[in-house]
N, C-alpha and C positions, 0 to 999 in steps of 0.2 A: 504494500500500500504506500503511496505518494503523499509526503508532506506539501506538494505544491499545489495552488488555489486554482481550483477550476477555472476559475475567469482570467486568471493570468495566461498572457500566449508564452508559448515555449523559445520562440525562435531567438527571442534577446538574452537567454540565457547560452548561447553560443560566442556572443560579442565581449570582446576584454572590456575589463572594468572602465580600461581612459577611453574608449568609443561611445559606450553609454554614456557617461558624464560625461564628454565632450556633446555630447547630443540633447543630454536631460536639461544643461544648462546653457544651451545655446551658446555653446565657444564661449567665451570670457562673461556674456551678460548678464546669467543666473550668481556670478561671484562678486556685484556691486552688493557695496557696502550697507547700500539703503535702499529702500523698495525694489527690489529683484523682480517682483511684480511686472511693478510697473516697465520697467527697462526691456523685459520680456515684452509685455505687452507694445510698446513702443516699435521693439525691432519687429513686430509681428505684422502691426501698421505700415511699415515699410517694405515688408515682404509682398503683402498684399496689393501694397501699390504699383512695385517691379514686376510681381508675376503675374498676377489677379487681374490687373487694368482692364486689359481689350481683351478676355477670354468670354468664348461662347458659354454660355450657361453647362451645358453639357462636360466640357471639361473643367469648366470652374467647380461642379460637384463631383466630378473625379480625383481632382488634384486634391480638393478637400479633404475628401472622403479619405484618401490613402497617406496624406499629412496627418489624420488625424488616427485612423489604424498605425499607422507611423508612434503616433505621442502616445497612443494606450501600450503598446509594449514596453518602448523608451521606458518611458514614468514608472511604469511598475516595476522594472528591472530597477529601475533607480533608486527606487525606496526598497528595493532590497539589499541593493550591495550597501546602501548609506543608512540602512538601520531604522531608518526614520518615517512616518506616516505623511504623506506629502510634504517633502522637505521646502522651503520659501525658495534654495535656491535652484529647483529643477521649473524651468521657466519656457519645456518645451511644448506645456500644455497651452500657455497663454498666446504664445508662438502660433502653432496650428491653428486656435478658435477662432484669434483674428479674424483673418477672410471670413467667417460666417458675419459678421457686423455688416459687410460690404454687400451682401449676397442682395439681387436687382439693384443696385443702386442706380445704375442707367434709367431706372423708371420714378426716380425720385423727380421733383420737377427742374422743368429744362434751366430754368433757373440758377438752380442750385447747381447743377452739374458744370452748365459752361461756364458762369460766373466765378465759381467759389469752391471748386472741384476736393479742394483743400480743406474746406470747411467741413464738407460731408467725411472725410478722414477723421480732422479733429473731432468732431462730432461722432463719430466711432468709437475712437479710442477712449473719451470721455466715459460716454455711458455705460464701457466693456465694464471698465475701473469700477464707475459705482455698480453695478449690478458684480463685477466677480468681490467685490470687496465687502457688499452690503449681505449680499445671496438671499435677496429676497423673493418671494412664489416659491418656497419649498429647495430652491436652488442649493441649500445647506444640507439636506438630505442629500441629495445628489452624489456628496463624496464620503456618504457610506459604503458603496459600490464597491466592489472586490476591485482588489489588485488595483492595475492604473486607470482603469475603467472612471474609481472614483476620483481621481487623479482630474482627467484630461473633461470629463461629461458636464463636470458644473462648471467647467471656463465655456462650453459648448452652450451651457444654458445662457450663460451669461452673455455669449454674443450673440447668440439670438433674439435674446431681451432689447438687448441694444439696437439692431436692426427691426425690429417689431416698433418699437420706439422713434425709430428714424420715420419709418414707412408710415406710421399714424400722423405725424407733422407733417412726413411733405404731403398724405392726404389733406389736411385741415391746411394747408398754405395752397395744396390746388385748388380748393374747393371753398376758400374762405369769402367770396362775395356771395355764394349762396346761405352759407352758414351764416354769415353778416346778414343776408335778408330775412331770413328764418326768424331771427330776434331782432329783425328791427333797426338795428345799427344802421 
């Protein structure tokens, strides 16, 4: 009988210890001294915007999808060789969610995209932070979840909060002279 967690994959227990943690912590950025978090979150925003830009829907949910199969191994190999229950500085969970924040953002309004294309970024990363920091909607539960599952799932919650959040604004900013006539204004 096997001491290892059914929800943990096998395959990252094949990888030496400096490749996981070269990879759980994102090369040098999981090892800042202060919010590892965030800085994860940060380079994640930036990934998203190099790789993620002008991708077709279709492989935007594949690259996702396999970054993020990617960070449930990672993570949970992580927190095994390092001892620890999602350690602060394995930062490849915050890393992968990212692009989930961004996901349609082309259908945000036109507005927003050709103007201030930047802003819709900031405005990601922002709300990634208060939702992965806050974990609120049960999001806290989330990393009870075996192995790295729980690890990598509530930064997934969380950017999708964010984008769910994005996409309610730029409805009520497309739609705001009917909602203006509605009450009157």
């Amino acid at each position: 009988m096997s001491n290892i967690d059914p929800g943990h994959p096998v395959w990252p227990r094949f990888l030496p210890t400096r490749a996981v943690l070269a990879l759980a912590l994102v090369g040098p950025v999981g090892r800042a001294k202060k919010a590892p978090g965030t800085w994860g979150s940060l380079a994640g925003a930036v990934y998203s915007v190099l790789v993620f830009y002008d991708l077709h829907p279709l492989s935007f949910a594949l690259l996702a999808l396999a970054g993020l199969w990617l960070a449930v191994g990672i993570c949970g190999e992580a927190e095994l060789r390092l001892g620890r229950r999602d350690p602060g500085c394995v930062v490849l969970d915050e890393f992968m969610a990212m692009p989930l924040c961004y996901i349609g953002w082309h259908y945000l309004p036109a507005e927003w995209v050709v103007r201030a294309p930047w802003a819709i970024f900031l405005a990601g990363f922002l709300l990634f932070r208060v939702f992965d920091i806050a974990k609120p909607f049960g999001i806290s539960r989330l990393q009870k979840l075996p192995a790295g599952w729980g690890v990598v799932v509530d930064d997934v919650a969380a950017a999708l909060a964010a984008c769910a959040v994005m996409h309610a604004a730029g409805a009520l900013f497309r739609h705001w002279d009917a909602i203006a006539w509605l009450f009157g204004a």
